[in-house]
C-alpha positions in Angstrom: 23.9 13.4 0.6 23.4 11.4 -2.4 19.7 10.4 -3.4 20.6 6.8 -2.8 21.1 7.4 1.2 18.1 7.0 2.8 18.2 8.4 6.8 20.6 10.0 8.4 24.0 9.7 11.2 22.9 9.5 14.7 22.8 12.7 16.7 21.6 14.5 13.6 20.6 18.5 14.2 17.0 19.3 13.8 17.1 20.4 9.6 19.0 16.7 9.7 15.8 14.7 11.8 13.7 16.3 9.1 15.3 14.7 6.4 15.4 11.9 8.1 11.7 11.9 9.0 11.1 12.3 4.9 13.2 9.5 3.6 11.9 7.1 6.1 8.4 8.0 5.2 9.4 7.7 1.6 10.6 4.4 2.2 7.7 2.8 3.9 5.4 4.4 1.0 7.6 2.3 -1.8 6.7 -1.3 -0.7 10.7 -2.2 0.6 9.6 -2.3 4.3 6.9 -5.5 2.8 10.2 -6.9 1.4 11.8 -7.5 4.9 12.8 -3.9 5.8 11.5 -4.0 9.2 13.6 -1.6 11.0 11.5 0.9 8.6 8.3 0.2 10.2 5.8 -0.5 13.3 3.3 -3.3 14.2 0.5 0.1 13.6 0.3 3.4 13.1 3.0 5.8 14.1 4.1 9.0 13.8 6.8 9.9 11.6 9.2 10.7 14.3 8.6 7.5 15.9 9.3 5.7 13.0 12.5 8.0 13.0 13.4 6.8 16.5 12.9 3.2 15.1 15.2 4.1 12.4 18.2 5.0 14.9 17.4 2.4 17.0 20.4 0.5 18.1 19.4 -3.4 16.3 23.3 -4.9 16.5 24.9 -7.8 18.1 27.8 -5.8 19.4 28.1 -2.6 21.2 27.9 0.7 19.9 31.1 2.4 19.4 31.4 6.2 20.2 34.4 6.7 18.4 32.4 6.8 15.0 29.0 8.0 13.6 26.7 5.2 12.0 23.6 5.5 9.8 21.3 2.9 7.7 21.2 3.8 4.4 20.3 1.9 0.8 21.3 1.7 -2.4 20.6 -1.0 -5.6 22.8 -3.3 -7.2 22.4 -4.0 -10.7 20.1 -6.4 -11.0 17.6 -3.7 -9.3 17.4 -4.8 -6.1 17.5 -2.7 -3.1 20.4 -2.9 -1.1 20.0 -2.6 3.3 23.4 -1.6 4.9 25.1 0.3 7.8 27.1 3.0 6.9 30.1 4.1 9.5 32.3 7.0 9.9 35.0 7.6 11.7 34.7 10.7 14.1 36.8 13.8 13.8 38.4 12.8 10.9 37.8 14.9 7.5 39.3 14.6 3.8 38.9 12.1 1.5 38.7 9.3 3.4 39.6 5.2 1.9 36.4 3.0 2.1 35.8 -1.0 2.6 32.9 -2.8 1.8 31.8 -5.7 3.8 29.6 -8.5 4.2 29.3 -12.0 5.5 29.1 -14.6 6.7 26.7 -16.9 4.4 23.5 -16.7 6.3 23.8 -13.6 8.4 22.9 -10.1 8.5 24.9 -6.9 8.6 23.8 -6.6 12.6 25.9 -9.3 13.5 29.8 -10.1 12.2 30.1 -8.2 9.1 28.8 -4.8 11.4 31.3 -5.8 14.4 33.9 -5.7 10.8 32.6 -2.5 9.8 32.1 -0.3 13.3 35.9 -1.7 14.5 37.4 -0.7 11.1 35.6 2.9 11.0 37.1 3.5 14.4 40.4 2.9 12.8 40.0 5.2 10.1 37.9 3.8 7.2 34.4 4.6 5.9 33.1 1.6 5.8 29.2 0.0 4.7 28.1 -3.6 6.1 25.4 -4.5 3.9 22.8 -7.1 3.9 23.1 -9.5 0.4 20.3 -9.2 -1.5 17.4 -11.4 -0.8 18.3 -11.4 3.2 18.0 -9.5 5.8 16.2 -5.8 5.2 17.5 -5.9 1.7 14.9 -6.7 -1.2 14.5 -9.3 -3.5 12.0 -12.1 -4.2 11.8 -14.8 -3.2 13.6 -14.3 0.7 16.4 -16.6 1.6 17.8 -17.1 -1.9 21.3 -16.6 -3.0 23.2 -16.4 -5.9 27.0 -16.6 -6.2 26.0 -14.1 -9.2 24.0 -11.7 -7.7 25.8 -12.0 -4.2 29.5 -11.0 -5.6 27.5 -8.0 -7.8 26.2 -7.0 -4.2 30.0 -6.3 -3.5 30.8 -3.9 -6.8 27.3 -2.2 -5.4 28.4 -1.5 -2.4 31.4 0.1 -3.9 29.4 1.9 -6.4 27.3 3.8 -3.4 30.8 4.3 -1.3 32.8 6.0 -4.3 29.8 8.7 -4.3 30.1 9.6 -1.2 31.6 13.2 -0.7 34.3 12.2 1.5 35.4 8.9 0.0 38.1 8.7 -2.2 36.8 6.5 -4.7 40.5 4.9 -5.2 41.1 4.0 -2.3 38.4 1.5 -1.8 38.6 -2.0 -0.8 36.5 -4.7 0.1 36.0 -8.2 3.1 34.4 -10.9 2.9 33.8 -13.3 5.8 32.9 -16.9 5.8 31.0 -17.8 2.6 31.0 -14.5 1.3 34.6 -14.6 1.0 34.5 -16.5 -2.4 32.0 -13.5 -3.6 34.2 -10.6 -2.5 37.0 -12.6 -4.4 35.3 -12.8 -7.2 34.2 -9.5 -7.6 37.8 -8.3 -7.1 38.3 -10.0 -10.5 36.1 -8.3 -12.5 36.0 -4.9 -10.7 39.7 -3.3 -10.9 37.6 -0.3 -8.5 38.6 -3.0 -5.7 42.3 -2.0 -4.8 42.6 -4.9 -1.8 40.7 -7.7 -0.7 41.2 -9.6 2.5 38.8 -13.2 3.2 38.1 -13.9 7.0 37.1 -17.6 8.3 36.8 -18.6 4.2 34.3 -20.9 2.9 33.8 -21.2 -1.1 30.0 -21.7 -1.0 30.1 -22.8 -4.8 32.9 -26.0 -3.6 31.3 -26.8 -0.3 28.0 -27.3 -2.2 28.7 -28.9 -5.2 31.6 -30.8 -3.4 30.4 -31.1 0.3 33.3 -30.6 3.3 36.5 -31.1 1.7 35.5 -32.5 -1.8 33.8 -35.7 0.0 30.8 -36.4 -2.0 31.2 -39.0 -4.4 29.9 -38.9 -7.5 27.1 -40.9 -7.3 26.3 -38.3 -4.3 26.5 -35.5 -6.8 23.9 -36.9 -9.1 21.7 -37.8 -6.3 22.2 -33.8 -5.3 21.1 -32.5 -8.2 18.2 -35.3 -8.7 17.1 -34.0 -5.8 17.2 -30.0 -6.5 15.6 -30.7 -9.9 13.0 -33.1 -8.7 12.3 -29.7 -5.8 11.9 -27.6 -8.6 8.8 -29.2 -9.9 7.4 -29.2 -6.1 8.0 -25.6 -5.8 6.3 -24.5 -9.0 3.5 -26.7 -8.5 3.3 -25.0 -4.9 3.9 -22.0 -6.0 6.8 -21.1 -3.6 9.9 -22.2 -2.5 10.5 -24.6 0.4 13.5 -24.5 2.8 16.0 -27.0 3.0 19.9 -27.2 3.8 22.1 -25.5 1.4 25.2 -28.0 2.1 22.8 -31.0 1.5 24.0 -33.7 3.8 23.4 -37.9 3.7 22.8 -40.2 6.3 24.8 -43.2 7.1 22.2 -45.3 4.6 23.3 -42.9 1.5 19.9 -40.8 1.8 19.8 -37.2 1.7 18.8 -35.6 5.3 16.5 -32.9 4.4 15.3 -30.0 6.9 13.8 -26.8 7.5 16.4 -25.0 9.9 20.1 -24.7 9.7 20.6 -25.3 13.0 18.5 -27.2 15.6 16.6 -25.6 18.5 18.4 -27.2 20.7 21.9 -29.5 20.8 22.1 -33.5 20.9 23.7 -34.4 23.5 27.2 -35.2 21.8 27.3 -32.4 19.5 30.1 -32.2 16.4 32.4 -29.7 17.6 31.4 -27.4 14.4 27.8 -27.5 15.0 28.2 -26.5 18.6 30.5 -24.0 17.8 28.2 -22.1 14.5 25.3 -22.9 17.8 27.1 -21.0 20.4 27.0 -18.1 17.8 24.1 -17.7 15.6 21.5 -19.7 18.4 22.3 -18.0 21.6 22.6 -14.4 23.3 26.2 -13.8 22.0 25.1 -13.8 17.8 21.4 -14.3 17.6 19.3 -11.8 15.6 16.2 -12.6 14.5 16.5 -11.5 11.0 19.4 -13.9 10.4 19.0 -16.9 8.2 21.3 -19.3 10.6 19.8 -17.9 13.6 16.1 -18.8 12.7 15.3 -20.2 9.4 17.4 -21.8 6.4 17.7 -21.2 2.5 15.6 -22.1 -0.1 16.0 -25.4 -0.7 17.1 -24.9 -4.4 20.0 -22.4 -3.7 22.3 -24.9 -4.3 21.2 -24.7 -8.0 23.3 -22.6 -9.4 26.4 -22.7 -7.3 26.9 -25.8 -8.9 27.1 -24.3 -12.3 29.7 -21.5 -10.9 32.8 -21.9 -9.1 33.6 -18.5 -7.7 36.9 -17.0 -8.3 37.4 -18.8 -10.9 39.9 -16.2 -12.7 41.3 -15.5 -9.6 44.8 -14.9 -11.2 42.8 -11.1 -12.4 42.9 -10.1 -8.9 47.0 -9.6 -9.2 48.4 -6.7 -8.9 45.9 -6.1 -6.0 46.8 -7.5 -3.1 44.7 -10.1 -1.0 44.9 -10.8 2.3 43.2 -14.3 3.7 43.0 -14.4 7.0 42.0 -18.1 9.2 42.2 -19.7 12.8 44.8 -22.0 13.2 42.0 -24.8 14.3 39.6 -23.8 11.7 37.6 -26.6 10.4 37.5 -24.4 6.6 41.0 -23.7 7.4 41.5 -25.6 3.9 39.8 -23.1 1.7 42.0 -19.9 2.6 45.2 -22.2 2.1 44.2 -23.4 -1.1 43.0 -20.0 -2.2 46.7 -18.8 -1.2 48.2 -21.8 -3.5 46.2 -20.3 -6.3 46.3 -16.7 -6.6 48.9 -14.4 -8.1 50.9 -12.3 -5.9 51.2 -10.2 -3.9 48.9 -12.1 -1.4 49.3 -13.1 2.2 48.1 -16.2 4.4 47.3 -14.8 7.9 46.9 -17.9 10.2 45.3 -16.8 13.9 46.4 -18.7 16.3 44.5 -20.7 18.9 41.5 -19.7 16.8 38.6 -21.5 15.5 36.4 -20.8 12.4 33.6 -18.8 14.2 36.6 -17.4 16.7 37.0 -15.1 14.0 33.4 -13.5 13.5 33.3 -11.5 16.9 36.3 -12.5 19.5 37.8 -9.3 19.8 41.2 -10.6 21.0 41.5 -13.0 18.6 40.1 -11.0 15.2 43.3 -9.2 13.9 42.4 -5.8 13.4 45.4 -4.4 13.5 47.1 -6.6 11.0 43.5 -5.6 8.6 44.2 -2.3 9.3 48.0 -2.6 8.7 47.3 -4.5 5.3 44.3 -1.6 3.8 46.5 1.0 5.2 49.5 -0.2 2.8 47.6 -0.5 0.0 45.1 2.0 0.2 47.4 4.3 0.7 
């Protein structure tokens, strides 16, 4: 056990539990659980071996597999900032095992999509960490509900930093997935960090394009400069306030050229004509099948300034460094972002490989089981993690 993994697998022995018991003590002593790490701690005083059962407490979206062992465990980026992830293992397996790093979509937590990711691809042979970006979730960081197409993609090379010191890892064999927004990240830290032998995108979105450009480069550019007169005008309100507000990270206009403003993703409840793509990201993230209340779609929305500094950095912008390594992009056939994995394909080197599900939407793809194609995942890390 390295010193950065904090707990320990489910249906640990008893010298196990006691580690366990210590490392969750030592967490809530260090001020992360104040930082959004709430699976760490109670609403009052508890015993250490309550907050222990807390700990192994199953929190996900998605059924528990018993084909592989699962802990929670942390590590930190560079930047400093305490990293919250799931850490599965496939069981009766030993060796040195290939790893992949996961995390998406833009606005969830490792509970929901990027754990269903990480369990399903454990059972099939991979150690694998779902982590929660930085900011989110039960990671760390200050202000919550921020992100950075900076720090975000050096959340990926961190995550690949604590799997290649894990005893049975081979630390080149590793490879990483990112789903929905974080796809652009994991694509971009493929390009700077050759540790990354494969990459595959699921249900793309470039965060960086869709805000600076809006759905399918649409803004004009009078709508651009009233976007950014608008996020520099919210800067002076937050520092006079002294925190940030929420608003909508894809900053929409109504049909009199005035930017919509709000303080939730998505609505508490439908209109009664919905666009098809709001009801289908509802249907996940606002009801029983994907709701989790640490999620940023499911019950809040960003800062209202994140939009900042994607528009001062397209991700994957060298994406030609990837090559050699393989990348995989994988989209539903009716996918409204459809576009963003098939221009991606136009522009990278080879080897890389469009993957187009059929009869699948965009949000199909973050937990239909017969439609998400593990196998052909699995096929594609197997070849070239081999």
């Amino acid at each position: 056990m390295t010193d950065h993994v904090e707990a320990t697998f489910d249906g640990q022995d008893a010298a196990e539990t006691d580690v366990a018991r210590r490392t969750v003590l030592k967490l809530t002593g260090t001020g992360i659980a104040a930082l959004g790490v709430g699976a760490f701690i109670t609403s009052g005083p508890a015993s250490a071996q309550s907050q222990v059962n807390l700990e192994n407490k199953w929190d996900k979206t998605f059924p528990k597999s018993g084909k592989v062992y699962h802990r929670k465990v942390t590590f930190k980026n560079r930047y400093g900032i305490t990293l919250a992830a799931d850490l599965y293992q496939p069981k009766n397996v030993s060796g040195k095992l290939p790893a992949i790093a996961i995390s998406g979509p833009f606005g969830a937590v490792k509970e929901q999509s990027s754990g269903l990711y990480a369990q399903t691809m454990a059972e099939n042979g991979f150690v694998t960490v779902a982590f929660d970006p930085s900011y989110t979730g039960e990671s760390s960081g200050e202000p919550r509900n921020l992100a950075s197409p900076d720090i975000n993609t050096e959340d990926f090379s961190a995550a690949v930093d604590f799997l290649g010191l894990q005893a049975n890892v081979d630390r080149n064999r590793i490879g990483a997935i990112g789903i929905c927004g974080f796809s652009g990240m994991v694509l971009t830290a493929a390009t700077s960090d050759s540790r990354i032998k494969a990459v595959a995108t699921v249900s793309m979105y470039d965060m960086s394009r869709s805000m600076s450009r809006s759905y399918k480069d649409s803004y004009t550019l009078e709508q651009r400069h009233k976007v950014i007169d608008y996020l520099s005008q919210q800067r002076w309100a937050d520092a006079k306030s002294g925190k940030p507000s929420l608003g909508y990270h894809e900053v929409p206009f109504d049909e009199h050229g005035n930017i919509v403003k709000g303080q939730r993703v998505l609505p508490d409840t439908l209109p009664a004509d919905p666009n098809p793509v709001l009801a289908s990201f509802f249907d996940y993230y606002r009801t029983a099948r994907g709701f989790h209340p640490r999620g940023i779609n499911s019950t809040t929305a960003w800062t209202a300034t994140t939009p900042v500094s994607f528009f001062s950095f397209p991700m994957y912008a060298n994406i030609e460094m990837i090559s050699p390594r393989p990348v995989l992009l994988v989209a539903g056939e009716n996918a409204h972002s459809r576009y963003y994995s098939e221009d991606v394909y136009t522009a990278a080197s080879e080897p890389k490989t469009l993957l187009l599900v059929p009869n699948a939407d965009h949000v199909d793809l973050y937990d239909q089981m017969d439609k998400i194609p593990f196998d052909k995942l699995t096929a594609f890390f197997d070849q070239h993690l081999a």
